[in-house]
Backbone bond lengths (Angstrom), bond angles and torsions (degrees), N, CA, C in turn:
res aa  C-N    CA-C-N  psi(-1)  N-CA   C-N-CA  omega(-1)  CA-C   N-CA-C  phi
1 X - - - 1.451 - - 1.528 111.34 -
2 X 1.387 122.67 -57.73 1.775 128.53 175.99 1.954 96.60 -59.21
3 X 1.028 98.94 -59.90 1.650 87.46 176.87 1.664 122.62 -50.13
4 X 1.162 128.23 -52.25 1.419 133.16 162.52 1.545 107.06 -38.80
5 X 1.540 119.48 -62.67 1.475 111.01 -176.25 1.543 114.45 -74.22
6 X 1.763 128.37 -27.81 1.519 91.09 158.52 1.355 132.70 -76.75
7 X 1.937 113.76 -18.31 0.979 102.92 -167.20 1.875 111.62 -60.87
8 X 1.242 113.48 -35.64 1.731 138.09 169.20 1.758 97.36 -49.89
9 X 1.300 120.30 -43.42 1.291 107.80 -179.00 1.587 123.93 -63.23
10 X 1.383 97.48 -47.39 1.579 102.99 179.45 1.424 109.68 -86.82
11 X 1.514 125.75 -26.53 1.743 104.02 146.58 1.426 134.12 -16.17
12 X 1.480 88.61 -84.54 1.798 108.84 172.16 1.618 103.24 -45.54
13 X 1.359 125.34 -75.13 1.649 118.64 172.60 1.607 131.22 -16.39
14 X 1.567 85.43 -48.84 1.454 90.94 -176.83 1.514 116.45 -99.80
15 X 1.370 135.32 3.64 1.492 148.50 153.79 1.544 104.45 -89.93
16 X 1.105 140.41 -24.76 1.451 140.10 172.24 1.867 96.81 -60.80
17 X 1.469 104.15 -57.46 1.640 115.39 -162.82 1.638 98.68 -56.38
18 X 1.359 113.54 -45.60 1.572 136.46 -175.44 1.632 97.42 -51.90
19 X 1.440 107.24 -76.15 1.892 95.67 -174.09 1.670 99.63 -71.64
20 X 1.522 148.03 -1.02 1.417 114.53 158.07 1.581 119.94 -68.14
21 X 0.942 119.38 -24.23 1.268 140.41 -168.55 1.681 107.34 -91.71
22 X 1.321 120.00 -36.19 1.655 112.09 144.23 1.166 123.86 -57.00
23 X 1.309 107.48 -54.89 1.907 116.66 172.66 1.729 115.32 -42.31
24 X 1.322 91.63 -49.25 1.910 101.18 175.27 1.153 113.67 -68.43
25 X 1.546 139.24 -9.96 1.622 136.31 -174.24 1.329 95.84 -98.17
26 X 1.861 120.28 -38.64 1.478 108.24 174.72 1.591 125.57 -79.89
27 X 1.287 119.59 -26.38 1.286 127.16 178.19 1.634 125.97 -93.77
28 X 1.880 110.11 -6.31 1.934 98.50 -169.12 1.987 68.97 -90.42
29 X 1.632 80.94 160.63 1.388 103.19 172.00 1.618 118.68 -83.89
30 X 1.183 134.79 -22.43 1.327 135.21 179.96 1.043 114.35 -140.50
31 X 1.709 112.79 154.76 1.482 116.41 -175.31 1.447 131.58 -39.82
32 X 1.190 120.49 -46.28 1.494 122.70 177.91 1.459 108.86 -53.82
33 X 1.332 112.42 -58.20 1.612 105.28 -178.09 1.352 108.72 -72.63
34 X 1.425 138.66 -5.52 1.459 119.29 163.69 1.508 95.07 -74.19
35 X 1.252 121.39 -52.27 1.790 118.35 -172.01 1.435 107.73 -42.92
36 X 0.816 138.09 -17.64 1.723 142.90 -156.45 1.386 100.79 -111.62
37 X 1.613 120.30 -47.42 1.699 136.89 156.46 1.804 85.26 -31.10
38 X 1.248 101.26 -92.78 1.453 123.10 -126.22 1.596 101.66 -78.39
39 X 1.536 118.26 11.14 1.691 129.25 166.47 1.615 122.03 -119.74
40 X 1.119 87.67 -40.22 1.795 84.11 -171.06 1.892 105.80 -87.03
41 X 1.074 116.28 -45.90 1.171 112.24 -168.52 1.939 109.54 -89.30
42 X 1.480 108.88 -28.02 1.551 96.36 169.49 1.775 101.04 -69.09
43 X 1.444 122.06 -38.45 1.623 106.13 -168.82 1.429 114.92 -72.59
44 X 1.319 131.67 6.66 1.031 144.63 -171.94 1.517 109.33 -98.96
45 X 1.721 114.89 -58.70 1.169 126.00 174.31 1.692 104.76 -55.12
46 X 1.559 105.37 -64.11 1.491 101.24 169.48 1.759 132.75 -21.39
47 X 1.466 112.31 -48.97 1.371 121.28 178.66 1.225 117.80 -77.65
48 X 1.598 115.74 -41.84 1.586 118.05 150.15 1.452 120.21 -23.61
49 X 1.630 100.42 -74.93 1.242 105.35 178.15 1.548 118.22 -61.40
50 X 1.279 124.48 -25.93 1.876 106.78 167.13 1.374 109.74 -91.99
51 X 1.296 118.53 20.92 1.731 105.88 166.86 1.559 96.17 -94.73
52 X 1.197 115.00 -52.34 1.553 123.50 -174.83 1.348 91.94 -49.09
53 X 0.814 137.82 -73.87 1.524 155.48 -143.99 2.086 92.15 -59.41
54 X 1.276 112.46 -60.90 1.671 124.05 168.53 1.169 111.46 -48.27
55 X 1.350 130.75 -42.81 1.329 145.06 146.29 1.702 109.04 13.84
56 X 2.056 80.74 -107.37 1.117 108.52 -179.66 1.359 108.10 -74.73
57 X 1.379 158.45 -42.49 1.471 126.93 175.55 1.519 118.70 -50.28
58 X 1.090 133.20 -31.31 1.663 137.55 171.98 1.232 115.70 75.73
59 X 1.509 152.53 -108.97 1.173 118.75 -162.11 1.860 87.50 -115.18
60 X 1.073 133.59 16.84 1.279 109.20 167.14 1.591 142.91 -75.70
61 X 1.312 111.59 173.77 1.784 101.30 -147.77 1.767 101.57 -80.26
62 X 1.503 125.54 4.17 1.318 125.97 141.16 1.670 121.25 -35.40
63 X 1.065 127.65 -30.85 1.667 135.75 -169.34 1.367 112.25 -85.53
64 X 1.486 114.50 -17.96 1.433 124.08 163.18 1.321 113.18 -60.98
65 X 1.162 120.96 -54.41 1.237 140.44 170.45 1.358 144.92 -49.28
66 X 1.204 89.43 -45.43 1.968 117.34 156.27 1.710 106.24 -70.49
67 X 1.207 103.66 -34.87 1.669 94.15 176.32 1.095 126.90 -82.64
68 X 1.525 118.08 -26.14 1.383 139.58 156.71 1.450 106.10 -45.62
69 X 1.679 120.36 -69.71 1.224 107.98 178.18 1.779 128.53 -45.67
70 X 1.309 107.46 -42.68 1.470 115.82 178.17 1.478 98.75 -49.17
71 X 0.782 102.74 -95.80 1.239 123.01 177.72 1.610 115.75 -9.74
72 X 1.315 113.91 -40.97 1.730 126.76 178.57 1.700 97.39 -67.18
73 X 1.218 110.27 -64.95 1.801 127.73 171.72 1.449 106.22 -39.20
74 X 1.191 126.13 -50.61 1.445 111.93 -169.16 1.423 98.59 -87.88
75 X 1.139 149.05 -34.10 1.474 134.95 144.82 1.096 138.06 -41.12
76 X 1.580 137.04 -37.73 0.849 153.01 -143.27 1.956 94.22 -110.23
77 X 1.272 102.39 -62.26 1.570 102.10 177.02 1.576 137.41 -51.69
78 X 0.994 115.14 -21.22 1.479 135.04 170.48 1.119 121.12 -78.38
79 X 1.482 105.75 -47.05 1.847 116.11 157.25 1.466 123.09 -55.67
80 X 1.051 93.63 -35.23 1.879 94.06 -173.21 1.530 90.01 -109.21
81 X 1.352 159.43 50.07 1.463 146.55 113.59 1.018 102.97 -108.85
82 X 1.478 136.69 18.47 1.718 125.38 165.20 1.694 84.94 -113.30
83 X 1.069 149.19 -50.34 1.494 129.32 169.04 1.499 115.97 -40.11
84 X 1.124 117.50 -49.24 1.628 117.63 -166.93 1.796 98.19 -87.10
85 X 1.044 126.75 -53.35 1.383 112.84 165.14 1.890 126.33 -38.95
86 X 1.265 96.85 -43.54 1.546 116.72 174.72 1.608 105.26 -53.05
87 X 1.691 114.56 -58.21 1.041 121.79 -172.50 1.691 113.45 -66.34
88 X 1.346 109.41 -56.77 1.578 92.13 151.48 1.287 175.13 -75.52
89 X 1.989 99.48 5.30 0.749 95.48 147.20 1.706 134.47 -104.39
90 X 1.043 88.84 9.57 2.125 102.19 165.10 1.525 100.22 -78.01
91 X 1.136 139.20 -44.52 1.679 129.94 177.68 1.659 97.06 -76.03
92 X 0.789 137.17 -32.90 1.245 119.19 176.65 1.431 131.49 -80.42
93 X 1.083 130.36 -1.00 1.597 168.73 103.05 1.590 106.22 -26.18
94 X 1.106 130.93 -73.11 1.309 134.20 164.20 1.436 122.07 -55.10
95 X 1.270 118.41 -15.02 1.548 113.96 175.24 1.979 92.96 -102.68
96 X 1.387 121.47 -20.13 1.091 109.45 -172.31 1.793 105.54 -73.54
97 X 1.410 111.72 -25.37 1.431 118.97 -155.39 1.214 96.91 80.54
98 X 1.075 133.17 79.64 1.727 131.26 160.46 1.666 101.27 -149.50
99 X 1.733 112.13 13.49 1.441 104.33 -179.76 1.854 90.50 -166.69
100 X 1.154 139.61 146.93 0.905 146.71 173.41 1.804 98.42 -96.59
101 X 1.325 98.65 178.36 2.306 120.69 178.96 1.361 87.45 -60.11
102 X 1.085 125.83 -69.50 1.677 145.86 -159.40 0.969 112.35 -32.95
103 X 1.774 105.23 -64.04 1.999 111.69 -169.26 1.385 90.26 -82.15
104 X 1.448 148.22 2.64 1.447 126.86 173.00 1.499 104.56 -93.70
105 X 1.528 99.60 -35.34 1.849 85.45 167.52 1.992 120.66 -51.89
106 X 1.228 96.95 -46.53 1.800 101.77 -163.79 1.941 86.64 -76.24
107 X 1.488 129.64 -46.37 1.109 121.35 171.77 1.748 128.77 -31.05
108 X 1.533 87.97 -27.74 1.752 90.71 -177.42 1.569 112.17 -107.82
109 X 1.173 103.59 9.82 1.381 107.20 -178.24 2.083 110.99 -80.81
110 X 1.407 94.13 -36.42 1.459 99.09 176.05 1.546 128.51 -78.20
Protein backbone atom coordinates (compact mmCIF):
# COMPACT_ATOMS: atom_id res chain seq x y z
CA UNK A 1 0.00 0.00 0.00
CA UNK A 2 2.94 2.88 1.09
CA UNK A 3 4.82 1.54 -1.92
CA UNK A 4 1.87 1.96 -4.46
CA UNK A 5 1.30 5.59 -3.08
CA UNK A 6 4.95 6.70 -3.45
CA UNK A 7 5.53 4.85 -6.33
CA UNK A 8 2.08 7.05 -7.80
CA UNK A 9 3.71 9.98 -6.08
CA UNK A 10 6.83 10.28 -7.99
CA UNK A 11 4.91 9.24 -11.21
CA UNK A 12 2.74 12.26 -11.04
CA UNK A 13 6.13 14.35 -9.91
CA UNK A 14 7.91 13.26 -12.58
CA UNK A 15 5.08 13.72 -15.55
CA UNK A 16 4.13 17.14 -13.93
CA UNK A 17 8.16 18.13 -14.46
CA UNK A 18 7.71 16.41 -18.13
CA UNK A 19 4.63 18.72 -19.32
CA UNK A 20 6.49 21.95 -17.56
CA UNK A 21 9.20 21.42 -19.65
CA UNK A 22 6.81 20.92 -22.80
CA UNK A 23 5.06 24.08 -21.72
CA UNK A 24 8.67 25.80 -21.61
CA UNK A 25 9.67 24.63 -25.36
CA UNK A 26 6.25 26.22 -26.47
CA UNK A 27 6.18 29.40 -24.52
CA UNK A 28 10.30 30.68 -23.72
CA UNK A 29 10.91 32.97 -26.55
CA UNK A 30 14.50 31.99 -27.61
CA UNK A 31 16.69 29.17 -28.00
CA UNK A 32 18.65 29.14 -24.85
CA UNK A 33 15.64 29.17 -22.67
CA UNK A 34 13.98 26.38 -24.68
CA UNK A 35 17.54 24.48 -24.17
CA UNK A 36 17.22 24.91 -20.40
CA UNK A 37 13.14 23.90 -20.92
CA UNK A 38 13.94 20.94 -22.78
CA UNK A 39 17.17 19.55 -20.30
CA UNK A 40 16.94 20.27 -16.89
CA UNK A 41 13.42 19.84 -16.08
CA UNK A 42 12.45 16.87 -18.67
CA UNK A 43 15.78 14.93 -17.09
CA UNK A 44 14.52 15.44 -13.83
CA UNK A 45 10.88 14.43 -14.47
CA UNK A 46 12.44 11.51 -16.43
CA UNK A 47 14.30 10.09 -13.19
CA UNK A 48 11.20 10.71 -11.15
CA UNK A 49 9.48 8.78 -13.42
CA UNK A 50 12.14 5.70 -13.35
CA UNK A 51 12.33 5.76 -9.61
CA UNK A 52 8.52 5.39 -9.37
CA UNK A 53 8.56 3.16 -12.09
CA UNK A 54 11.71 0.87 -9.90
CA UNK A 55 9.33 1.28 -7.27
CA UNK A 56 6.69 -0.73 -8.30
CA UNK A 57 8.46 -3.46 -10.45
CA UNK A 58 10.56 -4.57 -7.20
CA UNK A 59 13.35 -6.71 -7.51
CA UNK A 60 12.88 -7.85 -11.06
CA UNK A 61 15.58 -7.86 -13.78
CA UNK A 62 13.39 -4.93 -15.54
CA UNK A 63 15.27 -2.38 -12.93
CA UNK A 64 18.49 -2.99 -14.71
CA UNK A 65 17.11 -1.49 -17.41
CA UNK A 66 15.35 1.46 -16.06
CA UNK A 67 18.71 2.30 -14.62
CA UNK A 68 20.42 1.89 -17.75
CA UNK A 69 17.99 4.23 -19.25
CA UNK A 70 18.54 6.95 -16.49
CA UNK A 71 21.59 6.78 -16.60
CA UNK A 72 21.82 7.14 -20.72
CA UNK A 73 19.54 10.59 -20.08
CA UNK A 74 21.68 12.02 -17.57
CA UNK A 75 24.66 11.58 -19.89
CA UNK A 76 23.38 12.11 -22.90
CA UNK A 77 21.49 15.52 -22.01
CA UNK A 78 24.21 17.74 -20.96
CA UNK A 79 26.13 16.81 -24.03
CA UNK A 80 23.63 17.72 -26.41
CA UNK A 81 22.50 21.30 -24.62
CA UNK A 82 26.15 22.44 -24.46
CA UNK A 83 26.43 21.61 -28.37
CA UNK A 84 23.22 23.36 -29.29
CA UNK A 85 23.77 26.21 -26.87
CA UNK A 86 27.41 26.44 -28.29
CA UNK A 87 25.91 26.49 -31.71
CA UNK A 88 23.75 29.31 -30.87
CA UNK A 89 25.50 31.25 -29.43
CA UNK A 90 28.33 31.31 -32.29
CA UNK A 91 25.36 32.11 -34.95
CA UNK A 92 24.23 34.63 -32.93
CA UNK A 93 27.58 36.38 -32.87
CA UNK A 94 27.64 35.76 -36.54
CA UNK A 95 24.32 37.26 -37.25
CA UNK A 96 25.43 40.14 -34.89
CA UNK A 97 28.74 40.73 -37.00
CA UNK A 98 30.88 40.21 -33.99
CA UNK A 99 32.35 36.87 -35.63
CA UNK A 100 32.68 36.00 -39.24
CA UNK A 101 32.02 31.71 -41.00
CA UNK A 102 35.83 31.43 -40.57
CA UNK A 103 36.48 32.04 -36.75
CA UNK A 104 33.36 29.66 -36.14
CA UNK A 105 34.97 27.06 -38.19
CA UNK A 106 38.55 27.20 -36.13
CA UNK A 107 36.10 28.15 -32.98
CA UNK A 108 34.76 24.60 -33.14
CA UNK A 109 37.76 22.96 -33.60
CA UNK A 110 38.80 23.36 -29.81
Amino acid sequence: MIVDIVSATLLLLGSTMALTAAIGLVRFPDTLSRMHAATKPQTLGLVLMLIGTMIRVGERADVGMLILAGLFALMTAPVVAHRIGRLVYQEQRARDGLMDRADMEVGDRD
